[in-house]
Each structure stands twice: as structure tokens, then as C-alpha cells.
C-alpha positions in Angstrom: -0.3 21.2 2.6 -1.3 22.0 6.6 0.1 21.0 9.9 0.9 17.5 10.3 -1.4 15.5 12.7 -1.1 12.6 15.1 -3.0 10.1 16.6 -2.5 7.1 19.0 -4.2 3.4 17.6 -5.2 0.6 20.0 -1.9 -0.7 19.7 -0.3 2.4 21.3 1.8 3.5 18.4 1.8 7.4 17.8 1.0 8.3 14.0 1.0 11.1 11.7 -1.2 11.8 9.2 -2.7 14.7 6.8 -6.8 14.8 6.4 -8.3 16.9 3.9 -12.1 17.5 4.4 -14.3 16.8 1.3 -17.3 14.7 -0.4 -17.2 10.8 0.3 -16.3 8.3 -0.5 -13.0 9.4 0.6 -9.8 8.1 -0.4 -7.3 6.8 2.0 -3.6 6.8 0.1 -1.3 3.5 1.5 2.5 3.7 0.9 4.9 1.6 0.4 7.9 -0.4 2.1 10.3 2.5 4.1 7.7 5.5 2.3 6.2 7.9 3.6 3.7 9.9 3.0 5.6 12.9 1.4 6.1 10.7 -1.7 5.3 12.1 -4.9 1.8 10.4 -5.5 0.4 10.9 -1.8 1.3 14.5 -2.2 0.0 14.8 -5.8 -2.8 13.0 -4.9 -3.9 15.0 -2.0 -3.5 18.3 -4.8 -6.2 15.9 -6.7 -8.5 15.5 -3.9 -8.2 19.0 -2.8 -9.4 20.2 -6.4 -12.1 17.9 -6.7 -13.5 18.4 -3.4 -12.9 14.9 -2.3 -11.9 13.8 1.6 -8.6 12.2 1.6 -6.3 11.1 4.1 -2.5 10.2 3.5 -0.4 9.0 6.9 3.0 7.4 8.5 2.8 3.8 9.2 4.8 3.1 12.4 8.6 3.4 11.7 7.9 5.3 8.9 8.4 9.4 8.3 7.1 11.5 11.0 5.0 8.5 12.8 6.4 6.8 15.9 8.9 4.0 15.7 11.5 2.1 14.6 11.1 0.8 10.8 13.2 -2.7 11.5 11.1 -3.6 14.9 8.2 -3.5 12.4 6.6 -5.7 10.1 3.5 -6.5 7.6 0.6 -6.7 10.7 1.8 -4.3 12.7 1.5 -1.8 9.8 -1.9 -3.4 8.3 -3.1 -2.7 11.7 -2.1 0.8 12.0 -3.7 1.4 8.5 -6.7 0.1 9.8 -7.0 2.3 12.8 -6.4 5.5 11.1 -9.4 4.2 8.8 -11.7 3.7 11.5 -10.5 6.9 13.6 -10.1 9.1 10.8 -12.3 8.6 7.9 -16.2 8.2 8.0 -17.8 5.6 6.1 -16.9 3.2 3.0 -13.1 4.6 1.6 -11.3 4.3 -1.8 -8.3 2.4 -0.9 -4.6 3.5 -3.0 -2.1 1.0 -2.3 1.3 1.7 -3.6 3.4 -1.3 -3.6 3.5 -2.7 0.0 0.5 -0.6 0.1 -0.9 -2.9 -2.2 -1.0 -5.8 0.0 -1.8 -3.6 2.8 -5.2 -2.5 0.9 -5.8 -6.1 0.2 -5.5 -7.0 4.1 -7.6 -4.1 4.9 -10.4 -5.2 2.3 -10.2 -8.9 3.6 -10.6 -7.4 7.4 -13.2 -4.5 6.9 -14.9 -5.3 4.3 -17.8 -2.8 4.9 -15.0 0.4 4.7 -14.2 -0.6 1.2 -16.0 1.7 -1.9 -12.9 0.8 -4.2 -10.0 0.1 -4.6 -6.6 1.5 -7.1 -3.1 -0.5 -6.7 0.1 0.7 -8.1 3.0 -1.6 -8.5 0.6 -4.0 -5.7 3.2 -6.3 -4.2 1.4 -8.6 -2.1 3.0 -11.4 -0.5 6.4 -10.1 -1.5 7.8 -11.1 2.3 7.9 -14.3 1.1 7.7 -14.6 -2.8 10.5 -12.1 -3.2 12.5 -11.5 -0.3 12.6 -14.9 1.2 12.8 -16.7 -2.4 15.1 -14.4 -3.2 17.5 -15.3 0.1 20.8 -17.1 -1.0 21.6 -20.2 1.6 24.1 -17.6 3.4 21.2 -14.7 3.9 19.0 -17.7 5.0 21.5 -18.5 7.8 22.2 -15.0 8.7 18.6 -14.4 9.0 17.9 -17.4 11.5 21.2 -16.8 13.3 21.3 -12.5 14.1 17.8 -12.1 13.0 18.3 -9.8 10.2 20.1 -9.2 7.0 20.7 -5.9 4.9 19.7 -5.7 1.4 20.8 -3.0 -0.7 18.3 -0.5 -2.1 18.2 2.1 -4.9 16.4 4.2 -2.7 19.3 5.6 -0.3 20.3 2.8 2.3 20.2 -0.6 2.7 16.9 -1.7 3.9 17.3 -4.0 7.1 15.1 -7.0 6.9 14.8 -8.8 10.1 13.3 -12.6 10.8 10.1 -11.3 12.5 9.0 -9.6 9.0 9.4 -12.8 7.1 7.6 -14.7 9.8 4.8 -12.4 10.4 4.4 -12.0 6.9 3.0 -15.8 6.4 0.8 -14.7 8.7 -0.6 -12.8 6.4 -0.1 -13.8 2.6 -3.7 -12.9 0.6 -2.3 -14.8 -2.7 -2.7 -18.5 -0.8 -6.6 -17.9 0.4 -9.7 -16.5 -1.1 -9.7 -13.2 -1.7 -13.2 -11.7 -2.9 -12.9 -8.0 -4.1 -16.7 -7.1 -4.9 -16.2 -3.7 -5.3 -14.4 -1.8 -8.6 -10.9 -2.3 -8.8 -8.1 -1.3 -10.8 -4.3 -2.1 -10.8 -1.7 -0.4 -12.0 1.6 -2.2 -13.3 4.4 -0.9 -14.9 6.5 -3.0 -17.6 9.5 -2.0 -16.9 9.2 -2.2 -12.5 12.5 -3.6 -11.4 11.2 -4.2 -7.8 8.1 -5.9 -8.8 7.8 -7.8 -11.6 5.1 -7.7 -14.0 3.8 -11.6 -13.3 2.4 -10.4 -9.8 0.0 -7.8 -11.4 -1.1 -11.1 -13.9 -1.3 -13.2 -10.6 -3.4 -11.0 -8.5 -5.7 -10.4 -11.5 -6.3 -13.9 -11.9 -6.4 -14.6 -7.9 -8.9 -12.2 -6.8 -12.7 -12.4 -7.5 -14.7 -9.7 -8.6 -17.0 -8.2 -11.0 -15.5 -5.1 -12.0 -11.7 -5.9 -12.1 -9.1 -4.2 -14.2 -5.6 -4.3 -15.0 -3.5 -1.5 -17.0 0.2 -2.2 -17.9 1.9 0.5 -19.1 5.0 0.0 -21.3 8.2 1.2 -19.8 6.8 2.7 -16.4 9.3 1.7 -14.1 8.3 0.8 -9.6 8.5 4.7 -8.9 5.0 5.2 -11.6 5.8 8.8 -10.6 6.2 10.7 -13.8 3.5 12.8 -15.4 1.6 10.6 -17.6 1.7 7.9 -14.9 0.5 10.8 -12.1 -2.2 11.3 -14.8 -3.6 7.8 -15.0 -3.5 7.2 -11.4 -6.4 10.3 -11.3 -7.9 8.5 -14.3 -8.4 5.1 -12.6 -9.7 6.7 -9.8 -12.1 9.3 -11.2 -13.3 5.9 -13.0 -13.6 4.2 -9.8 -15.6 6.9 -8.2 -17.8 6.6 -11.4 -18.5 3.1 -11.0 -18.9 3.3 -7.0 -21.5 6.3 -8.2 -23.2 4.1 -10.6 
């Protein structure tokens, strides 16, 4: 899949990333919460790009994979902001944003910020807000305490180990919630939701439908698909959704 790349963002931070070289728009693949960009769908979906002669970038936010960093000094800007750069440095012209869970919001941030680098847009599992909808909701009085008084608590993950969420990624993320505000998506979208997601629950697919304003908006639930949406049918729609995105961007 080629040499791993880096780059340096305004900010300073060091990140990796993979560009393939194709037709535009290109599409800029946005991970998720401690991913990277050797996932299953960035990887797949580079294969897709590759075939199709589409450009397509897929990269490390800070703290994450091969990118520069440690994951628990970082939170929800910081990473919206390195997504942002390695748009602007990387890709030319108006992208196709894939956001995959936390990627999700982060695609939402970037299409609130740059409004005139977004073609379309594909979520999968979208979890915006989930900082403060699910982690901080979620908080018992005694993770509440801990959180104010060491600045971080660990939360146990199915994923390998416990993810370490510290106070300054709860507070920076009200600084950046896109489910409270306006958010005006005028480009075609499509989300992705499985039924059966045990990280993020089906309601916040129905909730960003009905929050965000736009003309050509879509949301596919598929029964059973669990937060992962990595298996072969689910591989297979994610290429559907965006071949009918590029359509409609086409159009």
C-alpha cells in the first residue's frame, strides 16, 4: 500500500498519512476514537479508490498509529484541527469526507469550518457529541469525582485496553458539540448506522438526521451491523454510498 508519509501542521504536530493520486473530488477517510488508519475500511477503501482511479488520502491523527503524540494529551480540537491541515496541505480542491465514528463528528467540524472543501459527505456509526452525550452522561458520581480530582479516568474497551479519558477531552469537547447549533450540510450526504452498534446507539443516527439541514440527506440502517460495520456486505455498502455520492456531486 506504499511508504508511509509525514507531514508537520501549523500546530507543530508530526503526522502520517497515505495519498493515492487519482481523479477528484478526492476522498479523505476520518477514523475513529484510538484508530488508525490501518483499520479495515481505510485500508479497503484506499483498494476502492485505487481501482476506480479516485485520489484518496487516509492519515494518523496526533496520538494516534504512526503520527506524533500521545493519545491521552489529546482531545476533540486538537484532532479536528489536524484533520483540517492534512486537507488543506494534502488534497486539492472540494473532498468527499468518510467519517467513521469519532470521525463522524470530526467530518461534521470540518464541514462547519471549510465549508468550500466539502463535495460530500459518508458517516459510519457518526458519533458526534459523544464527549458529552455518552461519556460524560454516562460518568457515575465516583468517575465524575475522579475526573475533577486526577484528571482522568479509565474506561474499559473491547478494543484491547482501557481507553484513558482525561478532563481536558470532556471540556474541549463542549467546545465543540455540532448537535446544539446549526449545522447546514448542502451537499449529498449519507449515514451509515448499524442496528445492532453497541458503542453508538441507533438514536444518534435518527438525531443527526433530523438535526442537520440539507437537500440531499440519507440515512441507511442496516439490521444487525454491529460499531465495527467491517464485514463484507457492510465494506460493500460503504462503496455503494459513496459511488452514489460521487454521482450526485457529478450531477
Amino acid at each position: 500500500m506504499g511508504q508511509t508519509e509525514y507531514m508537520t501542521s501549523p500546530q507543530g504536530r508530526r503526522l502520517a498519512y497515505h495519498k493515492t493520486d487519482g481523479q477528484g473530488p478526492g476522498v479523505v477517510f476520518l477514523g475513529g476514537f484510538k484508530s488508525d488508519m490501518e483499520g479495515t475500511k481505510a485500508v479497503h477503501l484506499e483498494a476502492w479508490a485505487r481501482r476506480t482511479g479516485r485520489a484518496f488520502l487516509r492519515f494518523d491523527y496526533s496520538g494516534h498509529g504512526e503520527s506524533e503524540g500521545a493519545f491521552a494529551e489529546g482531545c476533540i480540537g486538537d484532532w479536528a484541527a489536524d484533520a483540517m491541515a492534512a486537507i488543506t496541505a494534502l488534497t486539492d480542491g472540494p473532498q468527499m469526507l468518510v467519517g467513521s465514528s469519532m470521525g463522524g463528528w470530526i467530518a461534521l467540524l470540518c464541514a462547519r469550518a471549510m465549508p468550500e472543501r466539502l463535495a460530500g459527505l459518508v458517516t459510519i456509526a457518526a458519533a458526534p457529541d459523544f464527549t458529552e452525550d455518552s461519556m460524560w452522561a454516562g460518568f457515575d458520581d465516583a468517575q465524575r469525582k475522579a475526573l475533577e480530582e486526577t484528571g482522568q479516568v479509565a474506561l474499559p474497551s473491547d478494543y484491547g485496553e482501557p481507553y484513558i479519558i482525561t478532563r481536558k477531552l470532556i471540556e474541549d469537547g463542549r467546545d465543540h458539540l455540532v448537535l446544539r447549533a446549526p449545522l447546514a450540510l448542502p451537499v449529498p450526504v449519507r449515514f451509515l448506522q448499524g442496528t445492532a452498534d453497541a458503542d453508538v446507539d441507533m438514536s444518534v443516527a435518527l438525531r443527526l438526521l433530523d438535526h442537520a439541514r440539507g437537500d440531499d440527506m440519507r440515512l441507511t440502517l442496516v439490521k444487525g451491523a454491529d460499531h465495527r460495520f467491517s464485514d463484507p456486505d457492510c465494506l460493500a455498502l460503504i462503496e455503494t454510498a459513496l459511488e452514489e455520492v460521487l454521482v450526485r456531486i457529478a450531477a
